[in-house]
N, C-alpha and C positions, 0 to 999 in steps of 0.2 A: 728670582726663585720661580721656578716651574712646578705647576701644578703634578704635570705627568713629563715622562719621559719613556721614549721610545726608544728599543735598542731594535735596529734586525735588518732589512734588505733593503738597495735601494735599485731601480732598475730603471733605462729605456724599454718600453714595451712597443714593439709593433705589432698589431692586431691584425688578421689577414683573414676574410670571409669568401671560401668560395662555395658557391650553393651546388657545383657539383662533386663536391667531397661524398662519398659514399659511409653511411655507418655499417661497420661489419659486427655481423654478434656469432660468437665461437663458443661453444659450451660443452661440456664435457662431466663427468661422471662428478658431482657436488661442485661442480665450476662454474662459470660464466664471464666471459672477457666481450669488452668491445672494443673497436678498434676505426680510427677514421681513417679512410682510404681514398687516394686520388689513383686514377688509371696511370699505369706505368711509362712513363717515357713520353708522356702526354705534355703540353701547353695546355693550360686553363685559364679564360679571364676569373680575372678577380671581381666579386661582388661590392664588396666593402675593404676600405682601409682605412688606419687611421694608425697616428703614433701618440703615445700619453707614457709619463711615466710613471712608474710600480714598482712594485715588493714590499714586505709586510709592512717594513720601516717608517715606510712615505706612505703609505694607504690610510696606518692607523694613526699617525701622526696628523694628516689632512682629515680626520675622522673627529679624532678627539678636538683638535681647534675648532672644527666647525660645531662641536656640541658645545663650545665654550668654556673649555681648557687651558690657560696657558699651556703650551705644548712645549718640547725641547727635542729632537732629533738626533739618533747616534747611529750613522750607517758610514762606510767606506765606499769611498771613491777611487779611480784611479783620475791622472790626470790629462783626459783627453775630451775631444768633441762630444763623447754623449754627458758625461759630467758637467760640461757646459749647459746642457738641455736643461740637465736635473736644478742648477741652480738660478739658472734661467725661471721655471717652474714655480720656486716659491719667492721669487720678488715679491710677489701680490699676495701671498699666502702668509698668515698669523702662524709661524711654526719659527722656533727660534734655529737655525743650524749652524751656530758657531762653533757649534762641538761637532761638527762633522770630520771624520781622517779623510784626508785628501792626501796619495800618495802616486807619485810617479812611477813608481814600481807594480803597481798593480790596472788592472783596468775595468774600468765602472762596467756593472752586468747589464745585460744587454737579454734579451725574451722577443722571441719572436710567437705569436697566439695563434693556432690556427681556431677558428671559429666555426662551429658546424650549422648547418640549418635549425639545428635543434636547440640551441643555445649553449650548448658545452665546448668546454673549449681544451686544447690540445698543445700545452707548451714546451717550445723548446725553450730552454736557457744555459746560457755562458753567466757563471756565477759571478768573477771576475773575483774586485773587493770583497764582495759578500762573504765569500768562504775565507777569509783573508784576516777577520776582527783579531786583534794582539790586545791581551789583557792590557799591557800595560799602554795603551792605545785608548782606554778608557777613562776620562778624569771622574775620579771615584769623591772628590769633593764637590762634584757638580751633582752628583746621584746622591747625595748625603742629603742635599737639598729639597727635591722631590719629595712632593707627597705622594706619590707611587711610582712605581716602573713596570711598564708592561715590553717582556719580552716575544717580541714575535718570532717567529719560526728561524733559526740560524743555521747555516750546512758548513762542511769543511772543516776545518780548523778554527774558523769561529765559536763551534758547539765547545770548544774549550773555556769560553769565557762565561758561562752560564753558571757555572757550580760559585764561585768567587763573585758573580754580580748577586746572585739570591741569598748568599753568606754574609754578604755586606750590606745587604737590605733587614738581611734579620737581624742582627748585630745592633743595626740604625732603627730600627723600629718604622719601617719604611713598608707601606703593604707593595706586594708584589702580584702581578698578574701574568701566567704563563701559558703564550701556545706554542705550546712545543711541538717541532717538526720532525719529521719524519728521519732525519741527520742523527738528531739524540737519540729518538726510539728504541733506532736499531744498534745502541750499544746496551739496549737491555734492562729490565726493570729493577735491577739493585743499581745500577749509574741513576735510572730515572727518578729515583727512590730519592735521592738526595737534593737533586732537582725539585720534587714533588712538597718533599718535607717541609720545606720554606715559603711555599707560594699560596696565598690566601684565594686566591682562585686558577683553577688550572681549565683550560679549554681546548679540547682535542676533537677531530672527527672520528666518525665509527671506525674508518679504516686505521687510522691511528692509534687510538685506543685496545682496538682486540691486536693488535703488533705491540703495542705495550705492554698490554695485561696478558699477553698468549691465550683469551679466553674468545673465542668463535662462537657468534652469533650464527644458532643454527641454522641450515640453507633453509630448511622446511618454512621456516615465519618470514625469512628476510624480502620476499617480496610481497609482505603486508603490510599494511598502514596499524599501527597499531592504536586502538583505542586510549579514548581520555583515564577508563576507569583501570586500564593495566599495564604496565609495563613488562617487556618481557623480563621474564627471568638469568637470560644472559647478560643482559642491559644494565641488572641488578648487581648482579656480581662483578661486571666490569666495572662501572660506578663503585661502590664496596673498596674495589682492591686499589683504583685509585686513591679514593680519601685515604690519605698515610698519617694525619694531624688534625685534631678536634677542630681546628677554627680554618680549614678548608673548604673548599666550594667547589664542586669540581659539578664541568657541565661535557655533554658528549654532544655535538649536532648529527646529524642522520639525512641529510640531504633536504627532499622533499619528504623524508618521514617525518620530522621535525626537530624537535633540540631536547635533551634529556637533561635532568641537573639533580644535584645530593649533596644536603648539607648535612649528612651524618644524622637529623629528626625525619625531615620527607623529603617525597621523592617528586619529582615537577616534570611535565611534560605541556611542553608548547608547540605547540601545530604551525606549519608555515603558514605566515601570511598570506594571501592569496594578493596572484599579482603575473604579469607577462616577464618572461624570461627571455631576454634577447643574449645577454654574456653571461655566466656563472663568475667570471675572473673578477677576485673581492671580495666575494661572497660571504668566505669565511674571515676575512679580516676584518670586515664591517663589522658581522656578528658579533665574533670576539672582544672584541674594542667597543662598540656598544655595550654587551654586557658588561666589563667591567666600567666602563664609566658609568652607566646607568647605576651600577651597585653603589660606586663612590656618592652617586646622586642621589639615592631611595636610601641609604644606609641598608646597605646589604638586603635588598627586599626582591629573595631571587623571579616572583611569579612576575614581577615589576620588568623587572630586567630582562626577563627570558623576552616577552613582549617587545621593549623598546629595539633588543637587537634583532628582531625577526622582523617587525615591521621597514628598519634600515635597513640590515641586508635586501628587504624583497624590494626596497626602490632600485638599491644597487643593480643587482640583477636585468632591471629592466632598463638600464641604459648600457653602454657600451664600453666605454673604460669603466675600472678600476674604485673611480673617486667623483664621478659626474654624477650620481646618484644619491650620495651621501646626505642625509637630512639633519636637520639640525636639532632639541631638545621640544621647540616650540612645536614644529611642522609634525614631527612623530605624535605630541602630545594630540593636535588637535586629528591626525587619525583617529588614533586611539578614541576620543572623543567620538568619532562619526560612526565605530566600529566597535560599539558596548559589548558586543556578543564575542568580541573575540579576546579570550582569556587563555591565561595557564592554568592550566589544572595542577594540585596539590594532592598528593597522595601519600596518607600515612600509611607505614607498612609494619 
């Protein structure tokens, strides 16, 4: 029996840093795009390389065991040389994958990173398996077992199996945790609504979120930090039109703005950790999976948890894959410990 269980992506990631990649910034009448750029038709050495494997499936999965989880794994594969990597990977690793689809017909995804000077990074991906998950591909008495399921982000034809895993979590009395990607979004907030309805905590980014809710964070504030004592008022109403069910939890991250959360009483606002940003790639998977295991750990104690997942995301970040950063219940604690001053704020409205 598994503590938790992970359903989402599993991937080869090749990482590719070169320090003369150009940031371009394009802007236009309530717009602004940026865009990384290398010179046309050019040869450039590479700064840094490196290969690790990724996607939300195996991030959160390496995430959760390391916080002390029994953990269980549900991603697709296809049957070739990089699926080798992948199972290669957790020989050493406390993550159970006997429930993994392993299929000849498909082929394991594959992300290539490009990495900027700035710490952001620039993914191409072949989804392969990923977009490929078949309902009935899932053993639904293995999820019966679970004390939770956290769903990470699924694209393709996979976004098919989402509605039928969080129906079967409710049914079971099974708490569910959902970050949902940008695949389901864009079929709309009455599809997302049903999704929504069932997940005891939901975790999206800004960009996500206002593509959810159709509600735009005005341009005039979005390059402000905003204060411990207010939350914008779009912020609000996105949060709002999320929570769809009394005993949800729904949290929105904001980059470096920091992470916003609404349990239906008040509203919570955590400031990023402070810390060096060498990759963003994980950032939010960390987050995610942090907070909901921290929740499972504090019994739902969001200012608790906003905390534990911002302090592991900011390790993440400063190392270079994915899951090299990851920290564990004890090492977060005794931050937190050397770092009394850094809290969530609670805000009743």
């Amino acid at each position: 029996m598994s503590d938790i269980i992970t359903i989402g992506s599993a991937t080869i990631d090749v990482f590719v840093r070169c320090d003369d990649a150009n940031i371009v910034s394009v802007q236009s009448l309530g717009k602004k795009s940026e865009f990384m750029s290398y010179k046309y038709g050019s040869k450039l050495e590479i700064t840094d390389f490196d290969t690790n494997v990724g996607g939300g499936g195996i991030n959160t999965a390496i995430n959760f065991s390391n916080l002390g989880y029994k953990t269980s794994a549900i991603f697709k594969l296809g049957k070739d040389i990089y699926s080798k990597g992948i199972f290669n990977f957790f020989e050493d690793k406390n993550v159970d994958i006997s429930h993994i689809i392993h299929s000849s017909h498909t082929t394991t995804g594959f992300s290539i990173i490009l990495v900027s000077f700035a710490g952001d990074r620039t993914v191409l991906a072949h989804r392969g398996g990923n977009g490929e998950i078949k309902k009935e591909e899932i053993d639904f008495e293995i999820l019966k077992k679970a004390k939770f399921i956290y769903l990470a982000p699924l694209n393709g034809k996979s976004t098919k199996i989402l509605e039928p895993i969080v129906d079967f979590a409710h049914e079971n009395n099974i708490k569910i945790c959902v970050n949902a990607g940008t695949s389901s979004i864009k079929k709309g907030f009455e599809y997302m609504k049903k999704i929504l309805e069932n997940a005891h905590v939901v975790v999206m980014n800004k960009e996500e979120a206002q593509m959810c809710t159709k509600i735009e964070i005005r341009p005039d504030t979005t390059e402000k930090k905003y204060s411990l004592e207010k939350i914008h008022p779009d912020i609000i109403n996105i949060l709002k039109k999320l929570k769809v069910r009394e005993y949800q939890n729904i949290v929105m991250t904001d980059g470096g703005n920091g992470a916003y959360a609404y349990n239906g009483k008040n509203f919570y606002f955590c400031p990023v950790f402070p810390g060096k940003v060498v990759s963003t790639l994980g950032a939010g998977d960390a987050f995610a999976s942090t907070f909901c295991g921290a929740m499972h750990k504090t019994n739902f104690d969001i200012a608790k948890s906003l905390v534990y997942a911002s302090i592991n995301s900011s390790s993440v970040v400063s190392k270079f894959s994915a899951t090299e950063g990851l920290l564990t219940f004890e090492k977060i604690e005794k931050i937190m410990a050397e770092n009394k001053d850094y809290k969530c704020q609670i805000i009743e409205l």
